[in-house]
MARBA-3410 file (N, C-alpha, C, O; in Angstrom, 1 decimal):
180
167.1,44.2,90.5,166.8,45.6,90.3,165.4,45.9,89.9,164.7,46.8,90.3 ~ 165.1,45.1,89.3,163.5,45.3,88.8,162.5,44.9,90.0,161.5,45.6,90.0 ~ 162.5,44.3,90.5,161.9,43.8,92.0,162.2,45.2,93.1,161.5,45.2,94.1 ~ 162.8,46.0,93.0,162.5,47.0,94.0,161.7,48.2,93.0,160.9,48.9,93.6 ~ 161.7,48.5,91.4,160.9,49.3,91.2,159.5,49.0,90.9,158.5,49.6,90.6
159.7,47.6,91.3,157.7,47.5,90.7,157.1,48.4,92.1,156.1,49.1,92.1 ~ 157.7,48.3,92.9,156.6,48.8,94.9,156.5,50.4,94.2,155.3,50.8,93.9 ~ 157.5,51.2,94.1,157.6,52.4,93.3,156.5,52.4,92.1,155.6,53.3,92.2 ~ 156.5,51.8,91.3,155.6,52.1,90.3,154.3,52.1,90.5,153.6,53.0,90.1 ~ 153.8,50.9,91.4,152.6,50.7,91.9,152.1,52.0,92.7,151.0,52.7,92.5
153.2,52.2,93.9,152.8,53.7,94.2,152.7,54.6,93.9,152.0,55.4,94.6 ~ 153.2,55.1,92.5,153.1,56.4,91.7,151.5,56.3,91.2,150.7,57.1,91.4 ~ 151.4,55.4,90.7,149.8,55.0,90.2,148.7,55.6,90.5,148.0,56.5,90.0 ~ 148.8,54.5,92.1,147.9,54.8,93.4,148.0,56.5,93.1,147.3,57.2,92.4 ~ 149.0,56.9,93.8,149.5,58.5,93.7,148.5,59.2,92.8,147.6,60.0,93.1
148.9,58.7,91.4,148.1,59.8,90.9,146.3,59.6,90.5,145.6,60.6,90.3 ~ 145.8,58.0,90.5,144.6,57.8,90.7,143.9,59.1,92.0,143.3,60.1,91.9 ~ 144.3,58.6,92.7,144.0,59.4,94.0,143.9,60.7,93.9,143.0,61.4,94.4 ~ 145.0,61.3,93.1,145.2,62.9,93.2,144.0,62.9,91.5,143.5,64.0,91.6 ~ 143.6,62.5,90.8,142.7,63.0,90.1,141.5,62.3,90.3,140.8,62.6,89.4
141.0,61.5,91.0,139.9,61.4,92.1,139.5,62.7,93.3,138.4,63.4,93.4 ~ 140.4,62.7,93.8,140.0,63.9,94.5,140.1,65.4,93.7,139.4,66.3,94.2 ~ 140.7,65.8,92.6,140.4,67.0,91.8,139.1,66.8,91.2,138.3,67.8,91.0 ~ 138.9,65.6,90.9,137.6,65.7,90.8,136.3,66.0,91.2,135.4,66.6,90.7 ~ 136.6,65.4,92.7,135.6,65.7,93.6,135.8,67.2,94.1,134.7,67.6,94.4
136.8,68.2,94.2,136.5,69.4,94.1,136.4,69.9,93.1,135.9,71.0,93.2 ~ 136.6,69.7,91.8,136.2,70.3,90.8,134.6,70.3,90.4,134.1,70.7,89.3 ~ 134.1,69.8,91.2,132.5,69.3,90.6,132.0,69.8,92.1,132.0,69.2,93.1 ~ 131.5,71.2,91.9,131.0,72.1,93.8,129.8,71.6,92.8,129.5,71.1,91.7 ~ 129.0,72.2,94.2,127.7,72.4,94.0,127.5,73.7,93.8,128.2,74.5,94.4
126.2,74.5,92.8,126.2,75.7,92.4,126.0,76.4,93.6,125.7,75.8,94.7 ~ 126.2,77.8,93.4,125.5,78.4,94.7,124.1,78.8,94.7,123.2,78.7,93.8 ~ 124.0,79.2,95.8,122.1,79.4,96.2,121.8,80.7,95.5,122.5,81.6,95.5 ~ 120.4,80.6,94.8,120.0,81.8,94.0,119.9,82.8,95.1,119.2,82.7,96.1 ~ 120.9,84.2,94.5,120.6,85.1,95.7,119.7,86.3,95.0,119.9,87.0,94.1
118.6,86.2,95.7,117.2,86.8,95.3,117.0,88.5,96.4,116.0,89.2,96.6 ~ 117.9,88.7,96.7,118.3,89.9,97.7,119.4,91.2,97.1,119.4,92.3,97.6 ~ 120.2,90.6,95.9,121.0,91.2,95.1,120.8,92.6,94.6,121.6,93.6,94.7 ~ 119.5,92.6,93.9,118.7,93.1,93.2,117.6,93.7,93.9,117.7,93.6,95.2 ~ 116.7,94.1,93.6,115.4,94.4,94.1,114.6,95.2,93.2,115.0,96.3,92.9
113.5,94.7,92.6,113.0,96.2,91.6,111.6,96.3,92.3,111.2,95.6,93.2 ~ 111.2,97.2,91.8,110.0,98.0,92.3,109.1,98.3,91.1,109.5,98.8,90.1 ~ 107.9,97.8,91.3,107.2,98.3,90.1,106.9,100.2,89.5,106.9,100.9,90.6 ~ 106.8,101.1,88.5,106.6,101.5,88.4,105.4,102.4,87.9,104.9,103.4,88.4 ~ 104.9,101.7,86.5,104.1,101.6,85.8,104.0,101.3,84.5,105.1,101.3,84.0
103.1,100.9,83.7,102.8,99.9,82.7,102.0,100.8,81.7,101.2,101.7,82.0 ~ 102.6,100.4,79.9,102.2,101.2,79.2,101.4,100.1,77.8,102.0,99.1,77.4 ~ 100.7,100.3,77.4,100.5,99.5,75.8,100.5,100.1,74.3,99.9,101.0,73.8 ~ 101.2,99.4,74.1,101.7,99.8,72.7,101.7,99.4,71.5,102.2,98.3,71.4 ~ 101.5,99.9,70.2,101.2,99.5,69.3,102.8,99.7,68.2,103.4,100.7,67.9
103.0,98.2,67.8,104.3,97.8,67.3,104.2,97.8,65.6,104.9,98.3,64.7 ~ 103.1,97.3,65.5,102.9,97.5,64.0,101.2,96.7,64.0,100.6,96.0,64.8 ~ 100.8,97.1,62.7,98.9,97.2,62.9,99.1,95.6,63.1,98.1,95.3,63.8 ~ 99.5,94.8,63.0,98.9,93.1,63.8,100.1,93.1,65.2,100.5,91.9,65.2 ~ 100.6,93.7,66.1,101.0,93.6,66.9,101.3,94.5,68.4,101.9,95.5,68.5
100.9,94.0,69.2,101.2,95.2,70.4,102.0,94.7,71.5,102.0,93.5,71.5 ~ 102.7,95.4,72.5,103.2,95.0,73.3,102.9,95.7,74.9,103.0,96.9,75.0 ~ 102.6,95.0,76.0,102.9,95.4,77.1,104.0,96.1,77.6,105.0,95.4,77.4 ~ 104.3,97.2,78.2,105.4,97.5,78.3,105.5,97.4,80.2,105.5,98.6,80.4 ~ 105.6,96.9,81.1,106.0,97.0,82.7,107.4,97.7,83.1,108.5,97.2,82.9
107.1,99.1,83.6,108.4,99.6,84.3,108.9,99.2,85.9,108.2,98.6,86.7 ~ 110.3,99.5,85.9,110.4,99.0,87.1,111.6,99.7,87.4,112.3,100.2,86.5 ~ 111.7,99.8,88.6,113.2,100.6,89.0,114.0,99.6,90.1,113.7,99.2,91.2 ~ 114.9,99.4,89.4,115.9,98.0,90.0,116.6,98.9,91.0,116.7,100.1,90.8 ~ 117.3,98.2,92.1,118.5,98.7,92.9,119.2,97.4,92.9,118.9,96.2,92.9
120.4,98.3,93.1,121.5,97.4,93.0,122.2,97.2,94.7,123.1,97.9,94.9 ~ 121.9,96.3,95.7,122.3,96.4,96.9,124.0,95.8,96.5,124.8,96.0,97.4 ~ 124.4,95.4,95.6,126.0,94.7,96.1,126.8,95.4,95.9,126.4,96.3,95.2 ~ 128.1,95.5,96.1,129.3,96.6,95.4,130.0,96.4,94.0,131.1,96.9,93.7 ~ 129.4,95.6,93.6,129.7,95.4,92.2,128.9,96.1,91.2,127.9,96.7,91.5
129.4,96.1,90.3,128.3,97.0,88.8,127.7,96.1,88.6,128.1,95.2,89.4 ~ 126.6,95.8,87.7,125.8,94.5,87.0,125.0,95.0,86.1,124.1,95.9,86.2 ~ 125.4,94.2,85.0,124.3,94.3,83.3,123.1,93.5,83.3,123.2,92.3,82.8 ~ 122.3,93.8,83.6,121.0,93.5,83.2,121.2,93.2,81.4,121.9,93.9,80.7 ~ 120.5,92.2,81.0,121.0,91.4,79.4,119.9,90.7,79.4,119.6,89.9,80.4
119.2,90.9,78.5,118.2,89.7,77.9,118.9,88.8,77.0,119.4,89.3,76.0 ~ 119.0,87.4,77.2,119.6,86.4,76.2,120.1,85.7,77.2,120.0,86.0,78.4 ~ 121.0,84.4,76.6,121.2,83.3,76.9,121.5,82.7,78.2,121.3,81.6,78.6 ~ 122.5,84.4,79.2,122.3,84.9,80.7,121.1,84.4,81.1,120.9,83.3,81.6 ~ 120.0,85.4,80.9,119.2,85.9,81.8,118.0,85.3,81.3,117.9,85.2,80.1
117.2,84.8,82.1,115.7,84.0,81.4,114.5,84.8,82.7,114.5,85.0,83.9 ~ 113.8,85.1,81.8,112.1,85.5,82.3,111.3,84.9,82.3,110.7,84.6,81.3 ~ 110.7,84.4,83.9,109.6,83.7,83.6,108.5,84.5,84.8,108.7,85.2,85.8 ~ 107.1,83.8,84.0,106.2,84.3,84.9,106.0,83.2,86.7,106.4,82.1,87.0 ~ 105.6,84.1,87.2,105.3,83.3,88.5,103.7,83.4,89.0,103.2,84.2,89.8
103.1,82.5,88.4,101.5,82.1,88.1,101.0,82.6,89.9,101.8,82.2,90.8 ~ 99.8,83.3,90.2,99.1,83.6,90.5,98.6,82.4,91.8,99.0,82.3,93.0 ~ 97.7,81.5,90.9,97.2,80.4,91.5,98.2,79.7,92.4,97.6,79.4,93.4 ~ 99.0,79.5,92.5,99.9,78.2,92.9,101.3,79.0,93.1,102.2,78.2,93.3 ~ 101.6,79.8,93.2,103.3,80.6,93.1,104.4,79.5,92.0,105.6,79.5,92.1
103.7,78.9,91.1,104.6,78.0,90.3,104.9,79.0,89.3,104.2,80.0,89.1 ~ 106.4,78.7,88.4,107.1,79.4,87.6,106.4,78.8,86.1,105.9,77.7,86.0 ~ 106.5,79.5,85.3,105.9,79.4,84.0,106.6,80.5,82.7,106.6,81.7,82.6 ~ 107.3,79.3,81.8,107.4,80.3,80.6,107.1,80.1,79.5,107.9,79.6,78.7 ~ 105.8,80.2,79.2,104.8,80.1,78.1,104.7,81.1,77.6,104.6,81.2,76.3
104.6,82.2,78.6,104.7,83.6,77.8,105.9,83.8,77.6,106.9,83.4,78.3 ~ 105.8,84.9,76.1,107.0,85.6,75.6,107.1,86.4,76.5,106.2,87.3,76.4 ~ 107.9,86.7,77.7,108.7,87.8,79.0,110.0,88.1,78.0,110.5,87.2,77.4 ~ 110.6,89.3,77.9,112.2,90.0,77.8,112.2,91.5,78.0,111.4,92.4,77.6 ~ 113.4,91.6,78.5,113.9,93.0,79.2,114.2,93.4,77.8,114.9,93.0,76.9
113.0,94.7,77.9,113.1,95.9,76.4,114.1,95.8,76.0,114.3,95.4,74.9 ~ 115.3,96.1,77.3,117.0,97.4,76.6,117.8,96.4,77.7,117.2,95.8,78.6 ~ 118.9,96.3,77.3,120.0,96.5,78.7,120.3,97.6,78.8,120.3,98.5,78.0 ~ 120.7,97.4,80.4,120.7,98.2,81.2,121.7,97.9,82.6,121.7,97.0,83.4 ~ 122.7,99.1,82.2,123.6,99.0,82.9,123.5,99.5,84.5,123.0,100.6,84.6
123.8,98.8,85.8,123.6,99.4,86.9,124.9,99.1,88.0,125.2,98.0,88.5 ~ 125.4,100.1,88.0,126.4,100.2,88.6,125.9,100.0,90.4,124.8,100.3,90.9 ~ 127.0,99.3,91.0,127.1,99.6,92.7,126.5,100.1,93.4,126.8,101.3,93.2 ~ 125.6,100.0,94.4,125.1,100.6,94.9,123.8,101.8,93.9,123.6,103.0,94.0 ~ 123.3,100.9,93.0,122.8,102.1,92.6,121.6,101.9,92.3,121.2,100.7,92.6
120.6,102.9,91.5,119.1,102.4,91.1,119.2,103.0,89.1,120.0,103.8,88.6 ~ 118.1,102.4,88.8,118.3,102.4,86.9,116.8,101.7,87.2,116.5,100.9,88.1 ~ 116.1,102.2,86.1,115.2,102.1,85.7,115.4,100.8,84.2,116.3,100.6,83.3 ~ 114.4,100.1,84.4,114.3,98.8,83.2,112.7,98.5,82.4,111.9,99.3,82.8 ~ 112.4,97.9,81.7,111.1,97.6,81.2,111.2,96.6,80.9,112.1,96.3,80.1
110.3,95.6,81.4,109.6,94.1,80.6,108.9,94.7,79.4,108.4,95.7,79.0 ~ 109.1,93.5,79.1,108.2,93.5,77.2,107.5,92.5,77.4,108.0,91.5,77.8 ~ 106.1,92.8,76.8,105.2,91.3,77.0,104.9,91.3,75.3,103.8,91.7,75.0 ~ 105.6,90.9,74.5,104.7,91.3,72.8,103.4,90.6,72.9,103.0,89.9,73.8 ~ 102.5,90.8,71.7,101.3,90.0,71.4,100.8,90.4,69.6,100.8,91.4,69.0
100.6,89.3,69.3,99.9,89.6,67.9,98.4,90.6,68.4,97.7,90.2,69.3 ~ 98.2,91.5,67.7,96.7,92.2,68.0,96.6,93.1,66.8,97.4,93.7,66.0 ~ 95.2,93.0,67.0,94.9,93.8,65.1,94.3,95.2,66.1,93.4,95.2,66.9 ~ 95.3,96.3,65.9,95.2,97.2,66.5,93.1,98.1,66.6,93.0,98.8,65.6 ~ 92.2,98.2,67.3,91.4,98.8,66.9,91.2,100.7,66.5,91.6,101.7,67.1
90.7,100.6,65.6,90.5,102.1,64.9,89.9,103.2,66.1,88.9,102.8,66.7 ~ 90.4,104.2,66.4,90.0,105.0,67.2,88.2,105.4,67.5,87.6,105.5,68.6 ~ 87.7,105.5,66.4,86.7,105.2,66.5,86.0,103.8,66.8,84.8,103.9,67.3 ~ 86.5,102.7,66.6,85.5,102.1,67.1,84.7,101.5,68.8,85.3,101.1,69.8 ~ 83.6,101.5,68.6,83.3,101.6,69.9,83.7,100.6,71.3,83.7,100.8,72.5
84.0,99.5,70.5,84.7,98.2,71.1,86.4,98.7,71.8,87.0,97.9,72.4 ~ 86.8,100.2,71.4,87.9,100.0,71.6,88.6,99.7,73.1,89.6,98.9,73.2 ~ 88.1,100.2,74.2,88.7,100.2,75.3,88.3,98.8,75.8,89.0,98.4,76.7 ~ 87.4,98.0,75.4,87.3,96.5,75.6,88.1,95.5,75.0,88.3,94.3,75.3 ~ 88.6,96.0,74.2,89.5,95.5,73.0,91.2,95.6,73.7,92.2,94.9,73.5
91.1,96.6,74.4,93.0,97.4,75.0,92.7,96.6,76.4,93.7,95.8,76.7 ~ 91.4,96.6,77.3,91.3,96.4,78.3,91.4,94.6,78.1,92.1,94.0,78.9 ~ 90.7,93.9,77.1,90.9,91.9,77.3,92.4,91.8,77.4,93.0,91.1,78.2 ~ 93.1,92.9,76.2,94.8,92.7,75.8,95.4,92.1,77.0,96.0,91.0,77.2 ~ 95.1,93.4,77.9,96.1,93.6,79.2,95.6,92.7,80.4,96.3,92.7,81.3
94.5,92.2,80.5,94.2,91.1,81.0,94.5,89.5,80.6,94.9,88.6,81.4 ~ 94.2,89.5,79.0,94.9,88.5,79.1,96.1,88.0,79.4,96.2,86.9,79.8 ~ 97.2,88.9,79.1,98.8,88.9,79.4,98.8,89.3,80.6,100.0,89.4,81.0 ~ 97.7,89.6,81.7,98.8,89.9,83.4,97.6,89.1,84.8,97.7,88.9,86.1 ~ 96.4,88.8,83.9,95.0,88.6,85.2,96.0,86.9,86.2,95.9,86.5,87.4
96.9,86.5,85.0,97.1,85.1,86.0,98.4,85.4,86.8,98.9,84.6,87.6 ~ 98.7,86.1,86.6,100.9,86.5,86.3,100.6,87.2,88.3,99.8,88.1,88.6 ~ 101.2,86.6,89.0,102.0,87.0,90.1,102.6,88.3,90.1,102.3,89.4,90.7 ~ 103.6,87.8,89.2,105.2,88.1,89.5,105.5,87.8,88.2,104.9,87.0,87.5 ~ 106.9,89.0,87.8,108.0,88.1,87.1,109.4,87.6,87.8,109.8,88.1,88.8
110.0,86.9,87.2,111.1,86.6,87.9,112.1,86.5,86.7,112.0,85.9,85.6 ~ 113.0,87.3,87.2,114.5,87.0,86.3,115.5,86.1,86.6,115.5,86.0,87.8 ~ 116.4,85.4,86.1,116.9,84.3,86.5,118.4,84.2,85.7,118.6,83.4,84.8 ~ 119.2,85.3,86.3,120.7,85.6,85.8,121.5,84.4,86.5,121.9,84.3,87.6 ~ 121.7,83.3,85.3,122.2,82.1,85.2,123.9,82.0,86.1,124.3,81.3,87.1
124.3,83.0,85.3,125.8,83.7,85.4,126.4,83.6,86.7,127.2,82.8,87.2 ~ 125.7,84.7,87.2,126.2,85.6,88.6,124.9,84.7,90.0,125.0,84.8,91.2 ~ 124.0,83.9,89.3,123.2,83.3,90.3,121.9,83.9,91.1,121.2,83.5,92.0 ~ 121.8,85.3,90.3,120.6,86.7,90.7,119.6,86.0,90.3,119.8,85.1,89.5 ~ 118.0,86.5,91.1,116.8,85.6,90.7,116.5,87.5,91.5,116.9,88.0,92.5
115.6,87.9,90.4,115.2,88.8,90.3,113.9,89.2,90.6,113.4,89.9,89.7 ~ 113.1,89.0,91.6,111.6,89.2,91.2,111.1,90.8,90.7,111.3,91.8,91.4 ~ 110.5,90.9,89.6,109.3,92.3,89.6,107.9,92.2,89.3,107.3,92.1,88.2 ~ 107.4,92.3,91.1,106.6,92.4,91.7,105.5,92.9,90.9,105.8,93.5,89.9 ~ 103.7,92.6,91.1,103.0,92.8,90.4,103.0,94.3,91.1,103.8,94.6,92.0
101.8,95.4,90.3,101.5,96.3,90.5,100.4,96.7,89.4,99.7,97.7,89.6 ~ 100.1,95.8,88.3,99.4,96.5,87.2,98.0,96.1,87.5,97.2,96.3,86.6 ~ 97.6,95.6,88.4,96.2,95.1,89.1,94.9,96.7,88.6,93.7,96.8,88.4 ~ 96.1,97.6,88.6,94.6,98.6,88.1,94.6,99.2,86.5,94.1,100.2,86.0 ~ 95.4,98.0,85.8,95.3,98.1,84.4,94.0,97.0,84.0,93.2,97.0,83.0
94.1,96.1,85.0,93.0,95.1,84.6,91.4,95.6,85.0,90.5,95.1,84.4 ~ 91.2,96.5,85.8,90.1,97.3,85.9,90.0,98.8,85.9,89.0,99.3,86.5 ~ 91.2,99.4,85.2,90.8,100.6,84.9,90.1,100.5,83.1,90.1,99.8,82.2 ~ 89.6,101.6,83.5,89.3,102.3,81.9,90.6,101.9,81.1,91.6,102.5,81.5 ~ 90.6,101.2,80.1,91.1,101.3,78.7,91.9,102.8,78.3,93.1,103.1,78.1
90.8,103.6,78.4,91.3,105.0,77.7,92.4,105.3,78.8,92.8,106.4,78.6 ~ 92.8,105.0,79.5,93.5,105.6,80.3,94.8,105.1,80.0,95.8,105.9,80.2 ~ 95.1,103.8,79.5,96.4,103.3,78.8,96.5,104.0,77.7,95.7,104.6,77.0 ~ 98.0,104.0,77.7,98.9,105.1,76.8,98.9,104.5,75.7,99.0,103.3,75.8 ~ 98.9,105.0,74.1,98.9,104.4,73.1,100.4,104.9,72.3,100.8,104.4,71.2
END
């Protein structure tokens, strides 16, 4: 009796090696392709701002559309990462502090307006002094003269977000002309 269940046992084995070998190999896909067409934002315009007397921040507007038929939350955190896309070389870089001001909800088919935040330590200059618009004007140069692009990179859902440069006439306009 025991000589016909060893063939059986052996087979059950096999059986189930096999069946959790192959759950394995479908359980382990490959991610999908960042879909960079999802989304689309458009530059707006760009503001600088004073956060407290040792600090200011860039502010970049942008108006997102939503091409898919789903809703989607725009979220800064553990989701979504910001990085810059350097100038020189189209290479990604996050050395700078990049995050989305607010979330922001954007339904289906739709458009919503967002803002990058670029912070910086800066000892704000006094209205009077004469240095000031050289002082507002290095700010916004140094945080955008190398910067491409930004790019967002919603982990989640697999969105790669670019917003496109546009602030090219913050780096050679008049100072006085940025918003305080």
């Amino acid at each position: 009796m025991r000589e016909n269940k060893l063939p059986l046992w052996g087979f059950l084995i096999a059986l189930v090696i096999t069946a959790a070998i192959l759950g394995l190999r479908l359980g382990v896909s490959k991610p999908h392709p960042w879909n960079s067409s999802a989304i689309i934002a458009t530059y707006v315009g760009a503001q600088l701002r004073e956060l407290d007397s040792g600090n200011a921040a860039v502010y970049l507007a942008y108006e997102v559309q939503n091409h898919t038929d789903s809703d989607y939350q725009l979220v800064d955190g553990l989701r979504a990462l910001v990085m810059s896309r350097l100038r020189a070389d189209g290479s990604l870089s996050s050395q700078e502090q990049v995050r989305l001001s607010y979330p922001t909800f954007l339904p289906a088919r739709q458009r919503a307006r967002v803002a990058l935040e670029i912070p910086s330590s800066f000892s704000w200059p006094a209205d009077n002094d004469p240095a000031f618009q050289d002082k507002l004007r290095d700010l916004v140069n140094q945080k955008l003269t190398e910067v491409q692009a930004f790019v967002l990179f919603d982990q989640a859902d697999r969105f790669e977000i670019e917003f496109p440069s546009g602030w090219q006439e913050l780096e050679t306009a008049s100072a006085s002309a940025l918003p305080r």
